[in-house]
C-alpha positions in Angstrom: 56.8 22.7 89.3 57.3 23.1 93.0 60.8 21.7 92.9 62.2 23.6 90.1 60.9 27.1 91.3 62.8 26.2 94.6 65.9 24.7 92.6 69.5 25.9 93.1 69.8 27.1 89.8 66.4 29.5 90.2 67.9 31.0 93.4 71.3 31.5 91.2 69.9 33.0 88.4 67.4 35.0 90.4 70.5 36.6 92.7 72.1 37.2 88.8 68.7 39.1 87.7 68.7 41.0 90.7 72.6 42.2 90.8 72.1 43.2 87.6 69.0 45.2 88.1 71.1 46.6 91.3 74.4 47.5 89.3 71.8 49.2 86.5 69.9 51.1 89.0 73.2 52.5 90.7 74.3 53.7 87.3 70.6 55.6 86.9 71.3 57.4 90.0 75.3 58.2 88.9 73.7 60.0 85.9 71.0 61.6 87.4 73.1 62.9 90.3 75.8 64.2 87.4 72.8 65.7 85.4 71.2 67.5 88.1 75.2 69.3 89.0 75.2 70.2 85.1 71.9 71.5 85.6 73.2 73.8 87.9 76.2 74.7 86.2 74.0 75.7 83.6 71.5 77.7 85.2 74.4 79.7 86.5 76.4 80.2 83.4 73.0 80.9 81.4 72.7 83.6 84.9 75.9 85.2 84.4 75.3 85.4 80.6 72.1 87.2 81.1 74.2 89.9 83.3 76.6 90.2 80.3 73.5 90.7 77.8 72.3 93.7 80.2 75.6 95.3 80.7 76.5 95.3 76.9 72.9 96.7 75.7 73.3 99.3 78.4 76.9 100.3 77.4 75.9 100.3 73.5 73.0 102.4 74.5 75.2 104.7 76.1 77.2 105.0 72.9 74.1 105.4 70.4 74.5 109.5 71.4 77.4 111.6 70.3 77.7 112.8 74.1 78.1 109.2 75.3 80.5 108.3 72.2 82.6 111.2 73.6 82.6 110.3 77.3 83.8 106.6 76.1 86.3 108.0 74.5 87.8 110.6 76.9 87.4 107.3 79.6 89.1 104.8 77.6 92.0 106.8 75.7 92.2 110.3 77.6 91.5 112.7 74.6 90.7 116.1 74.6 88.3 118.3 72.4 90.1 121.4 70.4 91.1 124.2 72.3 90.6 121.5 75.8 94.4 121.2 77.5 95.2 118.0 79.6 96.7 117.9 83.1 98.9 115.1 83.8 99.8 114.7 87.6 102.8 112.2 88.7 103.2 111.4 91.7 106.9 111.8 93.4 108.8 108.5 94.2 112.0 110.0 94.6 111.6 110.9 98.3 109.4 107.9 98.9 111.3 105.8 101.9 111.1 102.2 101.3 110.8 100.3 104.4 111.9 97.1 104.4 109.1 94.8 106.4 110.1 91.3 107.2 107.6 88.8 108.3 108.8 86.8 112.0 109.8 83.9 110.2 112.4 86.4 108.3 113.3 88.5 111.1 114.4 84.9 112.9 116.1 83.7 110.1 118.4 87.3 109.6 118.4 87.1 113.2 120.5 83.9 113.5 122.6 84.5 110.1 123.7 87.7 112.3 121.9 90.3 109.5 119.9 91.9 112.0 120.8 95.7 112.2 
């Protein structure tokens, strides 16, 4: 008994049994390592979900009154009750003065093609 628990082919199988075991427990720790980043991938999607929930029962409470059907509206497409005029105010470009800005690298590179003014 003595000499076959000390045999070669003991220690060879034994080293197989315990790579094995090894190369099994490595892949445990791969997936719990993956689960645990899904985890938190999940928590924070399930997070951000939860925000969405709040903001859309607060806006469709906000539209269960006529006032704040109204407000969305005027918001959202700028219309105007009867008798209501609206004021439409554009700014002037024409006399805007573009200036031209040139970052060094640009100003070197106009500078030595002879563009610089």
């Amino acid at each position: 008994m003595r000499r076959w628990l000390y045999s070669k082919t003991t220690f060879v199988i034994l080293a197989i049994a315990i790579v094995v075991a090894g190369i099994q427990v490595w892949d445990m720790y791969q997936k719990a390592r993956l689960t645990k980043t899904q985890l938190a991938q999940t928590e924070e999607a399930y997070k951000k979900l939860q925000e969405r929930e709040a903001f859309l029962s607060e806006e469709t409470r906000g539209l269960s009154t006529e006032a704040g059907v109204e407000a969305k509206l005027r918001a959202r497409f700028g219309v105007a009750k009867e008798g209501e005029e609206i004021v439409v105010i554009l700014e002037d470009t024409e006399n805007d003065e573009s200036v031209e800005t040139f970052s060094w690298w640009q100003r070197v590179w106009r500078w030595m093609r002879g563009d610089e003014e």
